[in-house]
ZADORO-49615 format. One record per residue: chain; z negated, y negated, x negated of N, C-alpha, C, CB in turn. Coordinates in pm, whole numbers, always signed. Glycine has a CB too. Example, Ala and Ser with C-alpha at 12.3 -4.5 7.8 and 13.67 -1.06 7.14 Angstrom:
// ZADORO-49615
REC   c     n_up   n_north   n_east    ca_up   ca_north   ca_east     c_up   c_north   c_east    cb_up   cb_north   cb_east
REC   A     -780      +569    -1319     -780       +450     -1230     -780      +330    -1320     -905       +447     -1131
REC   A     -708      +225    -1285     -714       +106     -1367     -787        -3    -1290     -572        +60     -1408
***
This chain:
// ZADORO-49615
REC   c     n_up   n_north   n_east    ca_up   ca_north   ca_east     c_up   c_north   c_east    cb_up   cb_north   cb_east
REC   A       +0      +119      -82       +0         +0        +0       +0      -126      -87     -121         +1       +94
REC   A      -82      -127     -185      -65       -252      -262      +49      -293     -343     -157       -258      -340
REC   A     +131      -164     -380     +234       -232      -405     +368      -224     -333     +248       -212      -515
REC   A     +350      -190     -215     +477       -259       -94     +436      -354      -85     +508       -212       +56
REC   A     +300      -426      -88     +311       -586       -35     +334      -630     -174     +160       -669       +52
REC   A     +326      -570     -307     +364       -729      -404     +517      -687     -402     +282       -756      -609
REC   A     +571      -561     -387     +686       -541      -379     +840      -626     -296     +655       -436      -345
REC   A     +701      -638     -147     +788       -737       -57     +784      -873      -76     +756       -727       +74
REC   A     +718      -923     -161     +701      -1063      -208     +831     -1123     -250     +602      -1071      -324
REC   A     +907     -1002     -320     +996      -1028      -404    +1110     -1064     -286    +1020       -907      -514
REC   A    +1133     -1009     -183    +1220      -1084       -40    +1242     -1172       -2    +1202      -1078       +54
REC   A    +1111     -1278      -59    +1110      -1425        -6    +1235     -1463      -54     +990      -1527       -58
REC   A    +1273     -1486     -202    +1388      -1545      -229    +1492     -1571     -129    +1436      -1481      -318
REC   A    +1466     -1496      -15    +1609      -1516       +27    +1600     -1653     +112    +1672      -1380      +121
REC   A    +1448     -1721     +132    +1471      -1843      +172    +1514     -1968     +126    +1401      -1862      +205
REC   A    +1548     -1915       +1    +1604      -2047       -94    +1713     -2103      -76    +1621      -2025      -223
REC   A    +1805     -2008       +9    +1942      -2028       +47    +1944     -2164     +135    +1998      -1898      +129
REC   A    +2019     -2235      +81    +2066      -2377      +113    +2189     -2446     +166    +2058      -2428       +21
REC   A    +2264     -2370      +20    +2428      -2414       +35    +2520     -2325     +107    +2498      -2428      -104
REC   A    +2615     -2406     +139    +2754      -2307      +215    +2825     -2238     +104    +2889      -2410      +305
REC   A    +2856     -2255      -51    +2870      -2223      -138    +2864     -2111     -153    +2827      -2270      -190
REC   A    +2926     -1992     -173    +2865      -1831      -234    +2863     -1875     -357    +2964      -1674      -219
REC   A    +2911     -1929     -445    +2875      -1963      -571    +2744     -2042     -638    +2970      -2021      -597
REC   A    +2761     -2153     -527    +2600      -2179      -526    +2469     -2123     -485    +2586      -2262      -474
REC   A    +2514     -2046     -393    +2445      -1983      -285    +2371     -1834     -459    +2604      -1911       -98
REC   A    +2479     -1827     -492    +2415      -1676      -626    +2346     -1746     -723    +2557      -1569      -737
REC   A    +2417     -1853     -735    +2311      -1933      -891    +2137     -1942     -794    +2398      -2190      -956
REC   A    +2115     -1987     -711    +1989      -2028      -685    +1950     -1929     -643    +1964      -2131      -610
REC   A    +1957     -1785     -572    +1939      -1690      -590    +1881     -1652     -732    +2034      -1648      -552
REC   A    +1941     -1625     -786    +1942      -1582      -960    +1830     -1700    -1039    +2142      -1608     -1044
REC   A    +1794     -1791     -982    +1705      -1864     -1058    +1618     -1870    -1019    +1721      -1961     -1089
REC   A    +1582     -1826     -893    +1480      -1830      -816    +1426     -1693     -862    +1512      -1855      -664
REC   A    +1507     -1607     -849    +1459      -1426      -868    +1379     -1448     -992    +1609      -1285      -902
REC   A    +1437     -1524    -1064    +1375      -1492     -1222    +1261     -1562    -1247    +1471      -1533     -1344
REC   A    +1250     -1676    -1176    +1163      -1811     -1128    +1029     -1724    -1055    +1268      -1935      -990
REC   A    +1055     -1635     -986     +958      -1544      -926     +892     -1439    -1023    +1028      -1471      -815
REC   A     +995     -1384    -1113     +896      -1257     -1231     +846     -1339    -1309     +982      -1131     -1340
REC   A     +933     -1457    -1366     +813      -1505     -1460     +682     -1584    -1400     +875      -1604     -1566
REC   A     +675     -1595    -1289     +553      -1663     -1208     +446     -1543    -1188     +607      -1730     -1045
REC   A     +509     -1386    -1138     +431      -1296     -1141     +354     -1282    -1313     +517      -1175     -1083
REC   A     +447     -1278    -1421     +432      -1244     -1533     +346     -1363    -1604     +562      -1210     -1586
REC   A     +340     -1490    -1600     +264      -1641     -1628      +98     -1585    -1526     +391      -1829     -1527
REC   A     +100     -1584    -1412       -1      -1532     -1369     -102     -1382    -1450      +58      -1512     -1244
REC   A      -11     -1312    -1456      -82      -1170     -1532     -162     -1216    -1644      +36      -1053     -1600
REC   A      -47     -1278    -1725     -134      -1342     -1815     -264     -1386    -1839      -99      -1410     -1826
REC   A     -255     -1453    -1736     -409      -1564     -1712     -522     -1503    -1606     -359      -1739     -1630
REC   A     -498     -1378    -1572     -547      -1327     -1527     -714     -1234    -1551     -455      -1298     -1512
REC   A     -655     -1217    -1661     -854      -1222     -1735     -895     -1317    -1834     -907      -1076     -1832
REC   A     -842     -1422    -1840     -899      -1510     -1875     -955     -1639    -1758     -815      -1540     -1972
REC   A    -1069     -1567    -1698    -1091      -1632     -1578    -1138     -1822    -1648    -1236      -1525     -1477
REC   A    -1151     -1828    -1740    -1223      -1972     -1772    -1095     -2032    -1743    -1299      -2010     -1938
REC   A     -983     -2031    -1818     -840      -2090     -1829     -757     -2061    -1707     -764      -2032     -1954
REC   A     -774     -1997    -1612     -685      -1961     -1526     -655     -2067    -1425     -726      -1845     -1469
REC   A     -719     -2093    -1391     -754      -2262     -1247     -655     -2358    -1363    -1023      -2365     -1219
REC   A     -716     -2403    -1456     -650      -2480     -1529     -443     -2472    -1569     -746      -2456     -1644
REC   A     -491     -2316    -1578     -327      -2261     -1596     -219     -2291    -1449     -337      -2062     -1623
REC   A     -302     -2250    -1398     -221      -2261     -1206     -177     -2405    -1174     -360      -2224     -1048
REC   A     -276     -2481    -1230     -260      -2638     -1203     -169     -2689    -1289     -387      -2722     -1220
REC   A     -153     -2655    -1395      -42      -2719     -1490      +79     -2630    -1442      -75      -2705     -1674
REC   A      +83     -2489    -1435     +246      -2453     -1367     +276     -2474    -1250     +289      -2322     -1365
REC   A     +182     -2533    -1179     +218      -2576     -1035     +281     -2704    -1075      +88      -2593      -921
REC   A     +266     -2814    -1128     +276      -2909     -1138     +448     -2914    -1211     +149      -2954     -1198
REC   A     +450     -2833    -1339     +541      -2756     -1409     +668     -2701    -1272     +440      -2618     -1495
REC   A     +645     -2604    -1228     +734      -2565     -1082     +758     -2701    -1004     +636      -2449      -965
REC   A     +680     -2775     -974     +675      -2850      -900     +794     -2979     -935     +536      -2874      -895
REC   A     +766     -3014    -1059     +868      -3107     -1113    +1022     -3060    -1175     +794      -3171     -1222
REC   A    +1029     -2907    -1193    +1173      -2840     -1192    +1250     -2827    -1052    +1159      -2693     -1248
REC   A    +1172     -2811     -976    +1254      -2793      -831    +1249     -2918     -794    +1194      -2693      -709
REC   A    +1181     -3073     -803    +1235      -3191      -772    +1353     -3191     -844    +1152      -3303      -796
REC   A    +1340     -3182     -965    +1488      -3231     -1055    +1551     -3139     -996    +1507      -3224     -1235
REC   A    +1615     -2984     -933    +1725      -2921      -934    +1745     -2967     -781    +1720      -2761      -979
REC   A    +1661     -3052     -698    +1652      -3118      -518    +1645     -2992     -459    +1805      -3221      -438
REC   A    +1555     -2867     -474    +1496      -2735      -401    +1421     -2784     -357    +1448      -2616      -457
REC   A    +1346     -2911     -350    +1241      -2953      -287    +1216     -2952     -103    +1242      -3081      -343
REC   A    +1293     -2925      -24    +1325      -2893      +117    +1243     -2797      +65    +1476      -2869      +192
REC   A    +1130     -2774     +195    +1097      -2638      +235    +1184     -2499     +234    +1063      -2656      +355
REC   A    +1116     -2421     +134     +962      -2405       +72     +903     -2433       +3     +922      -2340       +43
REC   A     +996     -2535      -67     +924      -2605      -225     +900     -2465     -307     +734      -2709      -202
REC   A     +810     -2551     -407     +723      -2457      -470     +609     -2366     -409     +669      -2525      -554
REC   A     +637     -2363     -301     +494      -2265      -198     +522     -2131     -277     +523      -2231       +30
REC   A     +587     -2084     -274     +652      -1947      -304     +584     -1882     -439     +823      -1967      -328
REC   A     +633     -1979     -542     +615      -2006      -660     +488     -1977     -704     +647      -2121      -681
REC   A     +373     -2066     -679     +287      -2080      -651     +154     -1971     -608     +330      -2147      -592
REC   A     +220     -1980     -475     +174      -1824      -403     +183     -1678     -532     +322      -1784      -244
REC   A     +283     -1677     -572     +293      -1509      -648     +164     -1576     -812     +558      -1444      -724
REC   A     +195     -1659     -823      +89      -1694      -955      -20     -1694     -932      +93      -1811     -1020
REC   A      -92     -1707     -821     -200      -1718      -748     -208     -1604     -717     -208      -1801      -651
REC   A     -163     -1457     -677     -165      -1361      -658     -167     -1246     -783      -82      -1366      -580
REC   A      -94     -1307     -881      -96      -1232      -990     -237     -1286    -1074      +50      -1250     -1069
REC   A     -318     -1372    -1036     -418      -1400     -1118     -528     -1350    -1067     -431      -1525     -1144
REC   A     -538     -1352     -945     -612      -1288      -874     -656     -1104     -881     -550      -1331      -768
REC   A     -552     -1041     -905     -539       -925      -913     -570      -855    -1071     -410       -911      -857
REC   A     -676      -785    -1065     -739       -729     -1207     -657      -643    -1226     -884       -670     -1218
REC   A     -602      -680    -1398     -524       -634     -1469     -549      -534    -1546     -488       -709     -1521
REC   A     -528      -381    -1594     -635       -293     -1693     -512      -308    -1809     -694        -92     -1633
REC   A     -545      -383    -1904     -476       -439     -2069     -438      -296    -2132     -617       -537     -2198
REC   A     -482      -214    -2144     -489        -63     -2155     -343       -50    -2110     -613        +23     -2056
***
């Protein structure tokens, strides 16, 4: 069960879709997908380092936050998405092992 739901996380992407473009329509796809593992993978990270972690979330939120103004992804969902999986991956105890 726990990992069909981080599994289905990975589905959201498909709300990123914006443009009438199929060409555009795959690039933001494709940047978003990857925009999502490294948010799972930035989270893992910081994940037992509970002192630094709050601190970490707040600077890549901010980080996410100011890449999707500059690329104008800013229309809902924004960075919710983003956000959400880093917050989920920090949350979740990691065995380093």
């Amino acid at each position: 069960m726990q990992a069909g739901k981080l599994a289905s996380v990975g589905a959201l992407v498909i709300l990123y879709i914006q443009s009438k473009n199929i060409i555009n329509r795959m690039m933001i796809l494709m940047v978003c997908s990857f925009g999502f593992i490294f948010s799972y993978a930035f989270g893992a990270v910081f994940s037992n380092l509970s002192w630094y972690a709050p601190l970490a979330l707040a600077v890549y939120t901010f980080v996410i936050h100011y890449s999707l103004y500059r690329l104008n992804l800013n229309s809902p969902p924004g960075n919710f998405f983003f956000t959400m999986i880093t917050a989920m991956a920090i949350a979740q105890p990691i065995d380093l092992a």
